[in-house]
C-alpha positions as CSV (number, residue, x, y, z in Angstrom):
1,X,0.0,0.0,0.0
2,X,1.2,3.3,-0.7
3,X,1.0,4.9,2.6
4,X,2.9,2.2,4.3
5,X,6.1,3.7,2.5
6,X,5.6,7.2,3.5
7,X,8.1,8.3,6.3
8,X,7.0,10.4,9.4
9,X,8.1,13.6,7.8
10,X,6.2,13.9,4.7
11,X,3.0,12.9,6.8
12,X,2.7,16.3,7.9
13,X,3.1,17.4,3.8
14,X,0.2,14.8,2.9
15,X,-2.4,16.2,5.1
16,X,-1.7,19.8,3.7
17,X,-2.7,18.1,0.3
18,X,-6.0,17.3,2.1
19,X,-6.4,20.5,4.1
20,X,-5.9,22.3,0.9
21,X,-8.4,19.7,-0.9
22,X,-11.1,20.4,1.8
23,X,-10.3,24.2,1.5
24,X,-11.3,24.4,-1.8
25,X,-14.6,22.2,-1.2
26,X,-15.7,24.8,1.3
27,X,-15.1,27.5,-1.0
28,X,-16.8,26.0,-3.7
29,X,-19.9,25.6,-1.0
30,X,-19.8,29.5,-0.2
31,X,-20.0,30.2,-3.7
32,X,-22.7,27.7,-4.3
33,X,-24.5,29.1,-1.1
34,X,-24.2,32.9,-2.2
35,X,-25.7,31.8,-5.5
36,X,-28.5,30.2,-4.1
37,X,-28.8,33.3,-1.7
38,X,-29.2,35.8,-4.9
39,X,-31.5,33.4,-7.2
40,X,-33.8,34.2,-3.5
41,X,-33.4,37.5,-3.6
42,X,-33.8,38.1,-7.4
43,X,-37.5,36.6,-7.0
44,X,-38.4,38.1,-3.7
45,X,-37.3,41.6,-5.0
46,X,-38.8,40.9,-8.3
47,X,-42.5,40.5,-5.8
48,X,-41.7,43.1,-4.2
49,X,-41.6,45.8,-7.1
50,X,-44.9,43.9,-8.8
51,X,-46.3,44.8,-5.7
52,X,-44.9,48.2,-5.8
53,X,-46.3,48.9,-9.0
54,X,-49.9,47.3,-7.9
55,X,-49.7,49.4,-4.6
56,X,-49.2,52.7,-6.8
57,X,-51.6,52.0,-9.3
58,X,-54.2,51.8,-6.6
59,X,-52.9,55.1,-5.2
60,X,-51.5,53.6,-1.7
61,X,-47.5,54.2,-1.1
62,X,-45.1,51.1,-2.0
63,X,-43.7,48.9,-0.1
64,X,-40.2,50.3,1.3
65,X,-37.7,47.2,0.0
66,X,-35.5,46.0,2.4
67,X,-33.2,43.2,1.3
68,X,-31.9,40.3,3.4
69,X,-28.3,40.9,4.2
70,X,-26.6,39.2,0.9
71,X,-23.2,37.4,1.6
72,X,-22.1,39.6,-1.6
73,X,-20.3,42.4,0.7
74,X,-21.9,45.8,1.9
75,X,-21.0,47.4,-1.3
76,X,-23.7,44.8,-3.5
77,X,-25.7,45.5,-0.7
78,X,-25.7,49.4,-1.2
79,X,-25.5,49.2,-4.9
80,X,-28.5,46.8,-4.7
81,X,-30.2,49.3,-2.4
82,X,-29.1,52.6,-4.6
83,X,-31.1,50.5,-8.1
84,X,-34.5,49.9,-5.8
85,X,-34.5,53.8,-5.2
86,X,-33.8,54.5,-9.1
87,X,-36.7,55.3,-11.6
88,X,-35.9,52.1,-13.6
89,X,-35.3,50.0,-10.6
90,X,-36.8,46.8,-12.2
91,X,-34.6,46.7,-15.0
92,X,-31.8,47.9,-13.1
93,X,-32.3,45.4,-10.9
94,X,-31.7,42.3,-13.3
95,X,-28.6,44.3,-14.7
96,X,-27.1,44.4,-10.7
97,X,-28.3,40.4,-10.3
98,X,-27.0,39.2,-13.2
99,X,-23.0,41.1,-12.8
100,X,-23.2,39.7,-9.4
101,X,-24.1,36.3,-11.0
102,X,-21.1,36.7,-13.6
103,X,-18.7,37.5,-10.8
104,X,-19.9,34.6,-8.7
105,X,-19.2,32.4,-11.7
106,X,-15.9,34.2,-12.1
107,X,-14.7,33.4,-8.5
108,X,-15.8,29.5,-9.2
109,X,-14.1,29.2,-12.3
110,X,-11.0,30.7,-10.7
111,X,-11.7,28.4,-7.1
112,X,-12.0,25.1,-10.3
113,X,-8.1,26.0,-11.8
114,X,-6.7,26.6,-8.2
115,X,-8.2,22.9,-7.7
116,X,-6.9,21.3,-10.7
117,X,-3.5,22.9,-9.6
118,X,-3.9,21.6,-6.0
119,X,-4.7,18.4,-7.9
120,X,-2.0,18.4,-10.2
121,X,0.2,18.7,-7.4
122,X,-1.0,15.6,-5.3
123,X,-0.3,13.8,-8.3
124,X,3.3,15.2,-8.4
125,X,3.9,14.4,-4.7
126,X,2.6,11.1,-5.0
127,X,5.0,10.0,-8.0
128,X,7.9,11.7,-6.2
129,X,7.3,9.9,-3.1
130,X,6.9,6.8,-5.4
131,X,10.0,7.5,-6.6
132,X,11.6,8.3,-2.7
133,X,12.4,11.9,-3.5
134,X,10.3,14.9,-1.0
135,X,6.9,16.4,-2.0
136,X,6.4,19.7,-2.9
137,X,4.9,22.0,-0.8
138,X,1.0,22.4,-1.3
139,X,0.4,26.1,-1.3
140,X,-3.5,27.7,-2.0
């Protein structure tokens, strides 16, 4: 088996292979998780200015949006609050969702390289300690 040939000292290098492997598996959940967090507030602001528009057109005052705090950053969160209080706030709106949708994908497709690197280098370790020579370091 191959961890039977493993000395003590490149134990301590292995398991930064796997802290590094769960690292990115966490990130890749926050990412998934702030997704899911704006696809909810896409449709429950969407409501929100329907009912707005409904509230007007029957001559009471709108609803005053207040948005659950987004895992975006306060900066989304005032931009996001600065489009609700525009004229065009609907189609604003959509605009603000979907460049905080593209950066989202952004950071995942950046988090998906940095894991086929981390990858990459597990593979290299493991041939070099194959091959009795020192792993190299796993850095994120």
């Amino acid at each position: 088996m191959y961890m039977a040939s493993v000395k003590k000292s490149q134990i301590g290098r292995t398991s930064a292979s796997e802290r590094a492997t769960i690292f990115v598996g966490q990130e890749h959940g926050r990412l998934f998780r702030a997704i899911a967090s704006l696809e909810r507030r896409d449709i429950t602001e969407l409501a929100r200015l329907m009912l707005d528009e409904r509230a007007q057109s029957a001559g009471l005052s709108p609803v005053a949006p207040s948005l659950p705090a987004p895992q975006l950053g306060p900066e989304a969160r005032e931009r996001i609050k600065e489009i609700l209080r525009s004229d065009e706030g609907n189609d604003r709106l959509s605009l603000s969702l979907g460049s905080d949708y593209i950066e989202l994908l952004a950071q995942m497709a950046k988090l998906e390289r940095r894991s086929k690197s981390a990858l990459v280098r597990l593979m290299i370790d493991e041939r070099a300690q194959a091959m009795g020579l020192e792993p190299a370091e796993v850095v994120l």
